[in-house]
C-alpha positions in Angstrom: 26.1 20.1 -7.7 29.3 22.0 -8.2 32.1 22.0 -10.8 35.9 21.7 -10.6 37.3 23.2 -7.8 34.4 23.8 -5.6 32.7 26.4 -8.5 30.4 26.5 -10.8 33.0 25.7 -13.8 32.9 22.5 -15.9 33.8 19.8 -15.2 34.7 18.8 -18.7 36.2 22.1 -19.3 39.0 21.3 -16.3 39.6 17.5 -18.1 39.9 18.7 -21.5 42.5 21.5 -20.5 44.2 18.9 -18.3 44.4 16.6 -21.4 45.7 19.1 -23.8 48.3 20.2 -20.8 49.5 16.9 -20.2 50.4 16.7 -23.7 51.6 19.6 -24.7 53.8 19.6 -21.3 54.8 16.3 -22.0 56.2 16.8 -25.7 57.4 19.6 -25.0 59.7 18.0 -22.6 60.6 15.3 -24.7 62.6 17.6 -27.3 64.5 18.5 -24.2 68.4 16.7 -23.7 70.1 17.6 -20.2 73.6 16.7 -19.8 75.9 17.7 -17.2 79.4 19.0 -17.6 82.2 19.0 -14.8 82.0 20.1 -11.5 84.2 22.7 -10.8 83.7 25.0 -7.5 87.4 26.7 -6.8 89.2 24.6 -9.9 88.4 21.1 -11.6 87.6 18.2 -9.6 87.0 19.7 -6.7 83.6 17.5 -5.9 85.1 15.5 -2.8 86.1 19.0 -1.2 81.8 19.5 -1.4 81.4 16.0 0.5 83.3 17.0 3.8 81.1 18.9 5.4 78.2 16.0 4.9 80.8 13.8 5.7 82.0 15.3 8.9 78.2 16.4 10.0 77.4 12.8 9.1 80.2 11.3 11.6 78.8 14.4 14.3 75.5 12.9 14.2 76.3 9.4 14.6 78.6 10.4 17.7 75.4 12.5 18.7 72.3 12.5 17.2 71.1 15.9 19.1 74.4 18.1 17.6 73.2 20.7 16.4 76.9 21.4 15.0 76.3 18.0 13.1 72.8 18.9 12.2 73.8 22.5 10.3 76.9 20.1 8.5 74.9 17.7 6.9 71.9 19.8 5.7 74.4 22.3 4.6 76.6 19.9 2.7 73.6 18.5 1.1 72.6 21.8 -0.2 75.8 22.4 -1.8 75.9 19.2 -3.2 72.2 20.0 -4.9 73.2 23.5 -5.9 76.5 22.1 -7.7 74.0 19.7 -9.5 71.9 21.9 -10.8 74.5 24.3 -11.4 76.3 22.4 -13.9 73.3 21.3 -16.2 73.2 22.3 -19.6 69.4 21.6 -21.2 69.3 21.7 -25.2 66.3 21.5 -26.8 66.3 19.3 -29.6 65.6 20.5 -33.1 62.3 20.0 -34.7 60.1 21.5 -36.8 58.0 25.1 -35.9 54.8 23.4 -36.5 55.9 20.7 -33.8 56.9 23.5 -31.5 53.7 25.9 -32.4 51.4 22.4 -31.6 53.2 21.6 -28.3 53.2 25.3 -27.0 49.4 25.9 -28.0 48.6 22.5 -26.1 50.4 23.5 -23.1 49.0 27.3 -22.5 45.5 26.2 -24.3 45.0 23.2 -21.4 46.5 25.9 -18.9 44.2 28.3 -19.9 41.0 26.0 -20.1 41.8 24.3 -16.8 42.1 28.4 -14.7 38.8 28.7 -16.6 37.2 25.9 -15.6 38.2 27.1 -11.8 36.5 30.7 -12.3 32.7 31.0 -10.9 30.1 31.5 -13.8 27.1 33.3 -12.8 
C-alpha cells in the first residue's frame, strides 16, 4: 500500500501538516484588512476611460462574434480593468500580539513542511 502522493510517506504525516497549514494559513489571513483607494490611471477618475475598450470590443463581438479586432478589445480591457484592481489595494495587517503571530507563522511553515515530507520516499 502506498502513502500520500503515490510514496512511501505517511499518510498521517500529510493530514497533520495539512491541519496545522490550514490554520495557520487561515489566521494568518484573518489579521489581514484590504481596502482599496482610488483609481487613478492618467489623473483621478479616470475608471470609465478603462471601460472603452471592453466596451467597444464588447459591441465588435456582438456585430461579429469571429472579430478578432473585437476579441483582442475585450480581453485586453479586461486585463486592464484587473490590473487597476489589484493595483490600487492596500493590505494592512492587523495588530496583534508576537506570540499570536509566532503561533500562526509556525503553523503555517510546520504543516508546509510536514505535508513536502510526507510526499518524500522513505526507504
Amino acid at each position: 500500500m502506498e502513502g500520500a502522493g503515490g510514496t512511501k510517506g505517511g499518510f498521517g504525516q500529510f493530514f497533520v501538516g495539512l491541519a496545522m497549514a490550514v490554520a495557520g494559513g487561515y489566521l494568518l489571513t484573518s489579521q489581514v484588512t484590504v481596502t482599496s483607494g482610488f483609481w487613478g490611471y492618467f489623473g483621478a477618475n479616470t475608471f470609465g476611460l478603462t471601460l472603452l475598450p471592453l466596451v467597444v470590443g464588447l459591441g465588435l463581438l456582438f456585430f461579429d462574434g469571429g472579430s478578432t479586432l473585437g476579441w483582442v478589445l475585450t480581453v485586453g480591457g479586461a486585463i486592464i480593468i484587473f490590473v487597476g484592481i489589484l493595483m490600487n489595494l492596500r493590505i494592512y495587517f492587523q495588530p496583534t500580539s508576537l506570540f499570536n503571530t509566532i503561533v500562526m507563522l509556525i503553523l503555517l511553515a510546520g504543516g508546509i513542511g510536514l505535508v513536502a515530507r510526507s510526499l518524500k520516499a522513505r526507504e
